[in-house]
GUGUBA-619533 format. One record per residue (C-alpha): residue number from 0; residue in three letters; x, y, z. Coordinates in Angstrom, 1 decimal. Each point is the difference from the previous one (the first is absolute). Example, Ala and Ser with C-alpha at 12.3 -4.5 7.8 and 13.67 -1.06 7.14 Angstrom:
<bakols>
BAKOL,0,Ala,12.3,-4.5,7.8
BAKOL,1,Ser,1.4,3.4,-0.7
</bakols>
This chain:
<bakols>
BAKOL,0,Unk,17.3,1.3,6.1
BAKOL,1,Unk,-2.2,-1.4,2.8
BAKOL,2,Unk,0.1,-1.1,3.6
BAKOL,3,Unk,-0.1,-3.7,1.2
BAKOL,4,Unk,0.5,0.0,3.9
BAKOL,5,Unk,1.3,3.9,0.1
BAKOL,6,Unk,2.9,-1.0,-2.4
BAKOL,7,Unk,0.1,1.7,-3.4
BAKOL,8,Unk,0.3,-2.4,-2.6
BAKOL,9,Unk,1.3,1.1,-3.6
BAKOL,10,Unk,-2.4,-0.9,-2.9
BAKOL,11,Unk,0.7,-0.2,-4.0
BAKOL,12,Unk,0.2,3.6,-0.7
BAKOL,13,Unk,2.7,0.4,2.7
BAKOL,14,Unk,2.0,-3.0,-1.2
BAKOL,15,Unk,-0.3,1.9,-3.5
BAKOL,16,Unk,1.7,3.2,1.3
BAKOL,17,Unk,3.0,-2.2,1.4
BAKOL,18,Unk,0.9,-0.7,-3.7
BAKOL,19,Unk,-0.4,3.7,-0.8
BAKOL,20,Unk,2.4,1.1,2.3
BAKOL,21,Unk,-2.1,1.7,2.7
BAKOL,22,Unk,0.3,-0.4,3.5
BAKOL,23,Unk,-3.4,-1.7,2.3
BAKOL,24,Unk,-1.7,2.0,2.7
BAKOL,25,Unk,-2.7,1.7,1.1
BAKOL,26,Unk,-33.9,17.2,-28.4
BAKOL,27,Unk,0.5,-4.0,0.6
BAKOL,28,Unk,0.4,-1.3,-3.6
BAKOL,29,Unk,0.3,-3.5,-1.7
BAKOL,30,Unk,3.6,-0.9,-0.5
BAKOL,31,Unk,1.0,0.0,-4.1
BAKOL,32,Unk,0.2,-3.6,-1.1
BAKOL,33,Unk,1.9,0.4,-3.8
BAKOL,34,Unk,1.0,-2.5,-1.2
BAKOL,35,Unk,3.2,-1.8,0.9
BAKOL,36,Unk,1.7,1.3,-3.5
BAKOL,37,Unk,-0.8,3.7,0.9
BAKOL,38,Unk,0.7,-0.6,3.6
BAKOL,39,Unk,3.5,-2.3,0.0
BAKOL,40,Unk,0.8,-0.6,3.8
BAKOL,41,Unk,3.5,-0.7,0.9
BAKOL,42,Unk,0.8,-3.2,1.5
BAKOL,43,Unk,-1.0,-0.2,3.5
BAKOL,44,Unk,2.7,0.0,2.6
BAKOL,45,Unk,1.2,-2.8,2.4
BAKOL,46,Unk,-1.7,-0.3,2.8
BAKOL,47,Unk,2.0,2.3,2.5
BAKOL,48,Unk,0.0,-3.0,2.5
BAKOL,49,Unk,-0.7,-3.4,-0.6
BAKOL,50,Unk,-0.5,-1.0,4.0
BAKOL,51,Unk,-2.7,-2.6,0.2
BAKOL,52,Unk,-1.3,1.9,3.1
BAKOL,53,Unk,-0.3,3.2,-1.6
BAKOL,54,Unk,-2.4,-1.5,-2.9
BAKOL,55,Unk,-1.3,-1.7,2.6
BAKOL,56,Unk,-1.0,3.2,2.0
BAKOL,57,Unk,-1.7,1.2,-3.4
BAKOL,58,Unk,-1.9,-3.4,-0.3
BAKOL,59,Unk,-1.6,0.1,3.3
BAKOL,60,Unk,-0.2,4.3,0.3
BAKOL,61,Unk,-1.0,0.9,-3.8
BAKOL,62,Unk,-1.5,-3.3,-0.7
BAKOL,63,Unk,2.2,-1.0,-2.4
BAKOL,64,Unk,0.6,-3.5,-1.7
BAKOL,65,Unk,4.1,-0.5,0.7
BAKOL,66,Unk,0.4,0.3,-4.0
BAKOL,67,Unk,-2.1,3.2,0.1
BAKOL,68,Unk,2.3,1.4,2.7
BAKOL,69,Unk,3.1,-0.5,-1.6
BAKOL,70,Unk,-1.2,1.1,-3.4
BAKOL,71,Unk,-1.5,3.1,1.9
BAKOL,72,Unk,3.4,0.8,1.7
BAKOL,73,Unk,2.1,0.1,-3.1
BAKOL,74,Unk,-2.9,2.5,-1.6
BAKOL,75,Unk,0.2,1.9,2.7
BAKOL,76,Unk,3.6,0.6,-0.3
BAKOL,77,Unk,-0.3,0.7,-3.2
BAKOL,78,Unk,-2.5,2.5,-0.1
BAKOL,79,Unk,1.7,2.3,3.3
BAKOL,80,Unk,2.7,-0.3,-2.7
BAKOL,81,Unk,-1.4,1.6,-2.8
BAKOL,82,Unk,-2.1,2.5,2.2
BAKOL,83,Unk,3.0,2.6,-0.3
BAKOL,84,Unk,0.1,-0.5,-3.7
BAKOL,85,Unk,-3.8,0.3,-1.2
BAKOL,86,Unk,0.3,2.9,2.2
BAKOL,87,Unk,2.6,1.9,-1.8
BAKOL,88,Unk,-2.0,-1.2,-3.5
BAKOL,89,Unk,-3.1,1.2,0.7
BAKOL,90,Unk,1.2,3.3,1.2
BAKOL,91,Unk,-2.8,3.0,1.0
BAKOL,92,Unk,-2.3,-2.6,-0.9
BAKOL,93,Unk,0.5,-2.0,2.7
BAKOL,94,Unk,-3.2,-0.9,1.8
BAKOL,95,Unk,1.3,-2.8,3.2
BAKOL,96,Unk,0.9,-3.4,-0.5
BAKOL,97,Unk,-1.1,-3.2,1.6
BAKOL,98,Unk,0.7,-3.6,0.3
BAKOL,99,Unk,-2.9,-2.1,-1.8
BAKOL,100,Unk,0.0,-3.6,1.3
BAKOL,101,Unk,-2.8,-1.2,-2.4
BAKOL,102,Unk,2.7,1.3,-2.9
BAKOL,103,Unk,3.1,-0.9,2.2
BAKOL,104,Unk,0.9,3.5,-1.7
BAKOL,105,Unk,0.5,3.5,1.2
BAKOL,106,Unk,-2.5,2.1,-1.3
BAKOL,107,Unk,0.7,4.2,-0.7
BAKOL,108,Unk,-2.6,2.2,0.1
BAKOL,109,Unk,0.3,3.3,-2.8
BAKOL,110,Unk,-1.6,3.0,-0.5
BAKOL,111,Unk,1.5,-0.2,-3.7
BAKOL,112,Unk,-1.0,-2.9,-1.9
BAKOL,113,Unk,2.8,0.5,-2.5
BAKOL,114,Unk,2.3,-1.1,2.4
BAKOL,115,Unk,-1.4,-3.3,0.4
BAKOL,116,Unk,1.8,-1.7,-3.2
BAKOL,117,Unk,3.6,0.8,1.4
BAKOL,118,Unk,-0.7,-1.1,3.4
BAKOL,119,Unk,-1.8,-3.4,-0.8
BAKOL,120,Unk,2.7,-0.3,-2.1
BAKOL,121,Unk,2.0,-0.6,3.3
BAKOL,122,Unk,-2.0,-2.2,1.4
BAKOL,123,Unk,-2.9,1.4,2.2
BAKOL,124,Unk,-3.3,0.2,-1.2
BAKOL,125,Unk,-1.9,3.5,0.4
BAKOL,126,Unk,-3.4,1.4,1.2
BAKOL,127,Unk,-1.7,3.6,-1.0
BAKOL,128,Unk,0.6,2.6,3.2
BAKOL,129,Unk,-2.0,3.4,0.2
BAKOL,130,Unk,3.2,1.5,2.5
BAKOL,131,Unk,3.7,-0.4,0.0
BAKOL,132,Unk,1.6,-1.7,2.8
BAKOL,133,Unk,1.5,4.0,0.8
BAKOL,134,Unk,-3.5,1.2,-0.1
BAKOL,135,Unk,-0.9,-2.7,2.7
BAKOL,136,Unk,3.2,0.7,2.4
BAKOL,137,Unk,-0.5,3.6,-0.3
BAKOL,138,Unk,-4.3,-0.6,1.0
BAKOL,139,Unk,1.3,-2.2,2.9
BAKOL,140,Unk,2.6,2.6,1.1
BAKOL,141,Unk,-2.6,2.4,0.2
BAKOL,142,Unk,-2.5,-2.1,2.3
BAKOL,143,Unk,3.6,-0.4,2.0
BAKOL,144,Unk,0.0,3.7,0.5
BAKOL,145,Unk,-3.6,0.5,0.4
BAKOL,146,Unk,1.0,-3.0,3.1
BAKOL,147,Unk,3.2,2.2,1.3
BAKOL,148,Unk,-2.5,3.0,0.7
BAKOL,149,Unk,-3.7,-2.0,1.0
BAKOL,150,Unk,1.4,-3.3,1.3
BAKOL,151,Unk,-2.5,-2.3,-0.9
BAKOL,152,Unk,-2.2,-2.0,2.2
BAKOL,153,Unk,0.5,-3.2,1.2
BAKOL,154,Unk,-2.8,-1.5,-2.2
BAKOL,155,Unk,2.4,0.9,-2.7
BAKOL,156,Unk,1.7,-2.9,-0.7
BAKOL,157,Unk,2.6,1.2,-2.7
BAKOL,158,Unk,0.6,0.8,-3.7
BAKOL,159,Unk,1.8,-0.8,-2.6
BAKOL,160,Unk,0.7,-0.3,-4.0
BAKOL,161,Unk,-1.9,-3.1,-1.6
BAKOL,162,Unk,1.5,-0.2,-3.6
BAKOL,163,Unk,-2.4,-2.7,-0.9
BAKOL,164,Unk,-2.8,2.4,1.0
BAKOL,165,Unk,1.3,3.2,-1.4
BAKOL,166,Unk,-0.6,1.8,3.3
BAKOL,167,Unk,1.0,1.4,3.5
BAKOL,168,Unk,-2.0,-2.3,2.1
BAKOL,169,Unk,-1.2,0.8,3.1
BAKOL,170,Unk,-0.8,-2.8,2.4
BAKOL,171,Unk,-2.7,1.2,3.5
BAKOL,172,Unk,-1.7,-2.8,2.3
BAKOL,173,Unk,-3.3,-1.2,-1.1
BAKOL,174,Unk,-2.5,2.4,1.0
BAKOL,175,Unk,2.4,3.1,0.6
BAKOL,176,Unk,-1.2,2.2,-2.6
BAKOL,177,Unk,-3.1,1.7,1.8
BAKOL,178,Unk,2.9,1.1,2.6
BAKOL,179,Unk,0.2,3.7,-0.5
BAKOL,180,Unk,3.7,0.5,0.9
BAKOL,181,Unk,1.0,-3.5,-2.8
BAKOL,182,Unk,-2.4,1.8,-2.9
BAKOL,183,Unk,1.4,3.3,0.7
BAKOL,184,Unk,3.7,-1.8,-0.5
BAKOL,185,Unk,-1.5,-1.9,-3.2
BAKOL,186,Unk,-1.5,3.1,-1.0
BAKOL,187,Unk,3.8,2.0,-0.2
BAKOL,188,Unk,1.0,-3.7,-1.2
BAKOL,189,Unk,-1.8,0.3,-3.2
BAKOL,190,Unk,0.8,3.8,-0.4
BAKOL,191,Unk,3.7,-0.9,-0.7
BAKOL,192,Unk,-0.2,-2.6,-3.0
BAKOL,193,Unk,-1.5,-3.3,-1.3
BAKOL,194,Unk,-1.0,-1.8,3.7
BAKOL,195,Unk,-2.3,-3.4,0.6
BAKOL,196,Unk,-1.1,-0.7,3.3
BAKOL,197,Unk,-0.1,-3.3,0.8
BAKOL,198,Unk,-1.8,-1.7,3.2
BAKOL,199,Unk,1.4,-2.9,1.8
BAKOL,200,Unk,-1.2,-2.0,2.9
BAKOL,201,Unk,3.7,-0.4,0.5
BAKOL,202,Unk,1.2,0.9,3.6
BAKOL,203,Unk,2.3,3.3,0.8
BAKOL,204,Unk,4.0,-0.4,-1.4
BAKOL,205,Unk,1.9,-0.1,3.6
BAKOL,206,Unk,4.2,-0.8,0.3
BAKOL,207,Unk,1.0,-3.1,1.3
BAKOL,208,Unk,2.8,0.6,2.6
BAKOL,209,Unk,-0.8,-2.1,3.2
BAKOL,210,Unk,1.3,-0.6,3.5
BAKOL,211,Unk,2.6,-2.6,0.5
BAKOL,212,Unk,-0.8,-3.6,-0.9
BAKOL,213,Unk,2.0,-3.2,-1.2
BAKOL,214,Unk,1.2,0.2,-4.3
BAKOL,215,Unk,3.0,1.1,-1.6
BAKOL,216,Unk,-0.6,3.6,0.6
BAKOL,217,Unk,1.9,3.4,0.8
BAKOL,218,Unk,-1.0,1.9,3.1
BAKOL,219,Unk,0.3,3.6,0.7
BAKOL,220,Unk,0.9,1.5,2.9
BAKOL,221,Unk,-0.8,-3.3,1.9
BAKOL,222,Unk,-4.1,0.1,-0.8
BAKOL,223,Unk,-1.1,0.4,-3.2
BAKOL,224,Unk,0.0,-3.0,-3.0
BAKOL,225,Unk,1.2,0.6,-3.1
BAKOL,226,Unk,0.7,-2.2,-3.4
BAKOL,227,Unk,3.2,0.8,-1.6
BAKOL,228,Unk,-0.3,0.8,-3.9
BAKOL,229,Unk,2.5,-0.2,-2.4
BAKOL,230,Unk,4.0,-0.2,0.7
BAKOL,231,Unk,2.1,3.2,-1.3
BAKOL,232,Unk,3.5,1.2,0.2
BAKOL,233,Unk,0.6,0.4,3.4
BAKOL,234,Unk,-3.8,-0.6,1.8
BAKOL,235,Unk,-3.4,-0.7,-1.1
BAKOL,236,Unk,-3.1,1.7,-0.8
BAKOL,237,Unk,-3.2,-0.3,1.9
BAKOL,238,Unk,-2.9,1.9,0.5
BAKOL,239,Unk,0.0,3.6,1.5
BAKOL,240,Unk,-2.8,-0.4,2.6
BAKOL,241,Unk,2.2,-2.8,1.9
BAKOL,242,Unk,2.1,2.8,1.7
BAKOL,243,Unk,1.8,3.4,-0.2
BAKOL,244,Unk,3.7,0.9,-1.6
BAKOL,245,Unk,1.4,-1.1,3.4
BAKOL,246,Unk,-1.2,-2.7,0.8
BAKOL,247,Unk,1.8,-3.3,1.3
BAKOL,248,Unk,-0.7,-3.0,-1.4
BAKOL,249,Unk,1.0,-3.6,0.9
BAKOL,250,Unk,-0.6,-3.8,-1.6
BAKOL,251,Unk,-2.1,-3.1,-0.1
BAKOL,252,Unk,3.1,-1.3,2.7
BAKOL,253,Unk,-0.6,3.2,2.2
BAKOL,254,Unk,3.6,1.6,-1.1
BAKOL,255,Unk,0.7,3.2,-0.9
BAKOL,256,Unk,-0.4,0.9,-4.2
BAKOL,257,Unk,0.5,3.8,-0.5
BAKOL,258,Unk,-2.7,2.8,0.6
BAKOL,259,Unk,-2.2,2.2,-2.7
BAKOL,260,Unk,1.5,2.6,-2.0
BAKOL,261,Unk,-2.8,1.5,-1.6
BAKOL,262,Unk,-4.0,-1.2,-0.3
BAKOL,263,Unk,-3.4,2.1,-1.3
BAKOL,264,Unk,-3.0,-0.6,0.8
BAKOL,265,Unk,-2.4,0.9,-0.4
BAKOL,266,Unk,0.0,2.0,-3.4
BAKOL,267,Unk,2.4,-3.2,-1.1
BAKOL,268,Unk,0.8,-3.3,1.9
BAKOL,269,Unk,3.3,-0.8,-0.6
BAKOL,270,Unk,3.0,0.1,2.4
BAKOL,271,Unk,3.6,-1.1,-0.2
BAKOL,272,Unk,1.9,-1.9,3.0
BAKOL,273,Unk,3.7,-0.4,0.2
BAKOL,274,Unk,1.6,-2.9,1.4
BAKOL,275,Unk,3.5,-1.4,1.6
BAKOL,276,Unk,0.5,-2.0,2.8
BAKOL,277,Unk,1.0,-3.3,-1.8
BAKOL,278,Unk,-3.5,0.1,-2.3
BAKOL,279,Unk,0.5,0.6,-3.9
BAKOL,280,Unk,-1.9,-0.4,-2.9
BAKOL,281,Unk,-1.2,-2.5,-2.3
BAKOL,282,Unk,-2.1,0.1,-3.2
BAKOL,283,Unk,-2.7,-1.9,1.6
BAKOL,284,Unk,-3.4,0.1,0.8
BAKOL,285,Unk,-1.2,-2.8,2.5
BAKOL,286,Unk,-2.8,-3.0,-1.3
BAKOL,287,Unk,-0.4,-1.5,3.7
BAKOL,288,Unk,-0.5,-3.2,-1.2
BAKOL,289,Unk,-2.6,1.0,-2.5
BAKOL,290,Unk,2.1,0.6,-2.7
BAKOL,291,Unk,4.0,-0.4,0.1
BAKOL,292,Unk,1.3,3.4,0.6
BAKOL,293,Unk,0.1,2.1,-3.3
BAKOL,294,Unk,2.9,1.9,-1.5
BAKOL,295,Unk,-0.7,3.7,-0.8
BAKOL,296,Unk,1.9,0.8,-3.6
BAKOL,297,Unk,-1.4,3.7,-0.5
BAKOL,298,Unk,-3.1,1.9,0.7
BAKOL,299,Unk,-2.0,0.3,-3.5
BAKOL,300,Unk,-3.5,1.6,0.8
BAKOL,301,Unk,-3.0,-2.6,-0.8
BAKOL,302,Unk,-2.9,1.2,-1.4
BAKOL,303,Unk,-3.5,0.5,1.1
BAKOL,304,Unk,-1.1,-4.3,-0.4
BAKOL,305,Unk,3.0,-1.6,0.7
BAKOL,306,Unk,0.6,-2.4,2.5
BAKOL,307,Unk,2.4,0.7,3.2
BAKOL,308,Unk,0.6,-1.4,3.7
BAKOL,309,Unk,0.8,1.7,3.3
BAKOL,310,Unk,1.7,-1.5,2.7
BAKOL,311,Unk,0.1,1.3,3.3
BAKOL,312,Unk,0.4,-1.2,3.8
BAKOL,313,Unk,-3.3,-0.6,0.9
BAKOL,314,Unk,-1.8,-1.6,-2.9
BAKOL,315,Unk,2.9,-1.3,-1.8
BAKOL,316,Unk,-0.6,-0.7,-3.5
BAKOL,317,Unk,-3.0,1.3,-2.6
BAKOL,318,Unk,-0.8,1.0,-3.5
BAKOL,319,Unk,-2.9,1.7,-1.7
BAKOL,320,Unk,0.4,2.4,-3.0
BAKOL,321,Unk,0.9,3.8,-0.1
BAKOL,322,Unk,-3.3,1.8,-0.7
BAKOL,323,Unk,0.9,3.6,-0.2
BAKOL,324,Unk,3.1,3.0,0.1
BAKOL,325,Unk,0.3,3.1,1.5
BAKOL,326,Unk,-2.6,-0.5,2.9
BAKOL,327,Unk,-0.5,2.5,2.6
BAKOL,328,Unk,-1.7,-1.9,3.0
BAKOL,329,Unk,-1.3,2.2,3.2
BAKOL,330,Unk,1.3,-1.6,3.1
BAKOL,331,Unk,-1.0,1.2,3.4
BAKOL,332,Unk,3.5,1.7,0.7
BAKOL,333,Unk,-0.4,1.9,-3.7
BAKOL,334,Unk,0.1,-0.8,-3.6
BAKOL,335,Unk,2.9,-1.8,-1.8
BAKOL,336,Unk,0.7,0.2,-3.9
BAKOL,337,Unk,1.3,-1.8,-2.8
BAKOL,338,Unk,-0.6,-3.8,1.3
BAKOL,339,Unk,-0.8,-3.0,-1.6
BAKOL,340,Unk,-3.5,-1.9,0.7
BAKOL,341,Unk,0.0,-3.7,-0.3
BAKOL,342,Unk,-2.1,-3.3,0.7
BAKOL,343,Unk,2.2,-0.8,2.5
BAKOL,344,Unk,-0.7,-0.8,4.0
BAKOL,345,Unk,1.7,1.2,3.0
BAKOL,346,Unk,-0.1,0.7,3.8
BAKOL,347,Unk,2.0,1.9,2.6
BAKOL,348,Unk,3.4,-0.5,0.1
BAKOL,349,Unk,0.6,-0.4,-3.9
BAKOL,350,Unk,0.1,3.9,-0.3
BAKOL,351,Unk,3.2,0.6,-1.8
BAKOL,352,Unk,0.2,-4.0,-1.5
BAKOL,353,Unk,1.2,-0.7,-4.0
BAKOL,354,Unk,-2.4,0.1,-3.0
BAKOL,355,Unk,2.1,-1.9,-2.6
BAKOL,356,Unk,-1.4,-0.9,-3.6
BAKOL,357,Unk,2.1,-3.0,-1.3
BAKOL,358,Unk,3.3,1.0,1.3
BAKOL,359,Unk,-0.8,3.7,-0.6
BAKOL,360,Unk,-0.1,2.3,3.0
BAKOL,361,Unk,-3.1,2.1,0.5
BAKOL,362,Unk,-0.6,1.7,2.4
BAKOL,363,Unk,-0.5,0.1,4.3
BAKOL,364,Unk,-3.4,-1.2,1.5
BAKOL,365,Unk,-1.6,2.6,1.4
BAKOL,366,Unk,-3.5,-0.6,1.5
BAKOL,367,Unk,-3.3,-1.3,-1.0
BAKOL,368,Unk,-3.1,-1.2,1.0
BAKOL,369,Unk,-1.3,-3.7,0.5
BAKOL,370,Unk,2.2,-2.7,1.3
BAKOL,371,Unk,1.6,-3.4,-1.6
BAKOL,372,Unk,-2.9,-2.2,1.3
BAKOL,373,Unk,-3.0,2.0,-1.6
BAKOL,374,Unk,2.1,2.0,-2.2
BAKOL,375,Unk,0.6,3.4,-0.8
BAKOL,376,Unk,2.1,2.9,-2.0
BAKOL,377,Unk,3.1,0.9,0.8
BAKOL,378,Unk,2.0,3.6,-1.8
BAKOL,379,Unk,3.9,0.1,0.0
BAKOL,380,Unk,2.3,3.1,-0.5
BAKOL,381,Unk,2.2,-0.6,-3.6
BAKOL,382,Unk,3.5,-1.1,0.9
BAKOL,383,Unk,1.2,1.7,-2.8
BAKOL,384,Unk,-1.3,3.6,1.4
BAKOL,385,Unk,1.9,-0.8,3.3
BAKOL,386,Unk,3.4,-0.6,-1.7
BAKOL,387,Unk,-0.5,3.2,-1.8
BAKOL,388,Unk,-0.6,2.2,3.1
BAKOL,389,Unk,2.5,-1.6,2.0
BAKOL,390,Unk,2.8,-0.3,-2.7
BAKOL,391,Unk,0.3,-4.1,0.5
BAKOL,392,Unk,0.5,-2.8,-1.9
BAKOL,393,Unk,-1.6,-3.1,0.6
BAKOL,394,Unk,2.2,-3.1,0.6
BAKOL,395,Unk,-1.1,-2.6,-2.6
BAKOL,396,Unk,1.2,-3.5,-1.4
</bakols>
């Protein structure tokens, strides 16, 4: 869906749903290579969606050749399929797993090499781990708490578990560590558990509501930008920080949607608006022209290395790859848990926008730093953790 001269014009995906029956609106360690005989990988899946624009996004974000895209899309799918599975197989043993472009493979890290026959056996290869993937949560959890009761300073960037690292890791700004208060927070950091501080010259996370400007936004209470996220049964989700349980919200055309009936933030970003007033839902997350507007089927978790694309009402349409789970990053209003980090950019007004992988839902944009002309990182809140707390069910194709 896009604008030419204020009118709304319906692209592909749109004309798709009309034949479906729906209504239109609104310790890092080298990755096992056995051979292909010990390690038989199941055929890949179909690329989720075949839409030139899409593998055209990847060619031009992810430097891909357009074969290298599609191939990578179907692998993709195929590996956030089997994640579940090698899971289950490798049991207490399980170390993290990872998507391995080189391999266009998930790779499972285990404490337990005599797991590793039964799960390359179903298709992903496998890589020694020192800690299981429990260990790892419960370390993070605990520099979560140490957070809760010694917020930590604002040269603390965030943390999170890297599965291809084996680690918490522990990211401060470049030259931070001789500051008394962010050594005394590393310091209880390492007391809890396996921790790696890593420096970045990266600026400070912020959220990216903004003031009202021209896109295909949702405003709250009449000043505040928002992105809206993914379509469920009744509403949509968005991000918590955009307003209070409460608050009114209206559309790109100024009219009335619905208001909020719950948000978080911080602690968790997530927040679910109701609508009425002639607006209802589609399975449909916008392209602007970039891409034709993509169909969300479901809301399979990629892994750490896959590809995926946000969308949102400022910067429209980008990809990067999903580089780590279960990140706690430490705005300036407080810290927030459990998000996703990725390559991709943002600015304000994208806060709340779709992170879709394929036509797999993801997860809400939440903030970042950098913008889409330098570039930048950008963290989302799972989609999958929202449904759960709220009870909903995404609409899908």
């Amino acid at each position: 869906m896009r604008h030419v001269n204020g009118i709304r014009v319906v692209l592909p995906a749109l004309l798709a749903l009309t034949s479906l029956g729906f209504g239109l609106s609104p310790a890092t360690a080298a990755p096992d290579t056995a051979p292909a005989a010990a390690a038989a990988q199941p055929a890949p899946a179909p690329a989720p969606v075949a839409d030139p624009g899409l593998v055209g996004a990847l060619q031009h974000d992810l430097g891909l050749t357009q074969d290298q895209a599609r191939t990578r899309l179907g692998q993709e799918t195929t590996a956030a399929r089997l994640l579940p599975r090698v899971r289950e197989l490798a049991g207490a043993a399980y170390g993290g797993a990872w998507f391995d472009p080189a391999q266009g493979r998930l790779v499972v890290g285990l404490t337990d090499s005599s797991r590793a026959e039964v799960v390359r056996a179903a298709g992903a290869a496998t890589a020694p781990a020192a800690r299981t993937e429990a260990a790892l949560d419960r370390a993070k959890a605990a520099v979560d708490t140490v957070s809760r009761n010694r917020p930590a300073p604002a040269a603390v960037t965030g943390w999170r578990v890297d599965p291809r690292r084996n680690a918490v890791v522990v990211t401060v700004a470049a030259g931070a560590r001789q500051d008394g208060r962010v050594q005394a927070f590393l310091d209880a950091a390492r007391a809890t558990g396996p921790v790696t501080v890593e420096e970045t010259a990266q600026q400070t996370p912020r959220t990216l509501s903004a003031g009202v400007v021209g896109g295909d936004p949702y405003y709250i209470n009449g000043n505040t930008r928002c992105s809206i996220g993914f379509a469920v049964q009744g509403g949509f989700v968005s991000a918590g920080h955009c307003g209070r349980a409460g608050s009114s919200v209206v559309g790109w055309d100024g009219s009335a949607m619905g208001s909020f009936v719950d948000s978080s933030f911080p602690g968790n970003d997530y927040s679910y608006i109701r609508i009425g007033n002639g607006w209802w839902t589609v399975p449909v997350v916008l392209g602007w022209g970039t891409v034709s507007d993509a169909l969300v089927r479901g809301s399979w978790q990629a892994p750490v290395g896959s590809s995926v694309c946000r969308s949102g009402s400022t910067t429209h349409w980008h990809c990067g790859t999903v580089l780590g789970l279960n990140e706690t990053v430490n705005y300036s209003q407080g810290a927030v848990y459990q998000l996703t980090r990725t390559s991709v950019c943002a600015e304000p007004g994208d806060s709340g926008g779709s992170f879709i992988t394929g036509d797999q839902a993801q997860g809400v944009t939440s903030g970042g730093w950098g913008n889409c002309s330098s570039g930048g990182q950008t963290w989302f809140q799972p989609v999958n953790e929202i449904l759960s707390r709220y009870g909903l069910t995404l609409v899908t194709a």
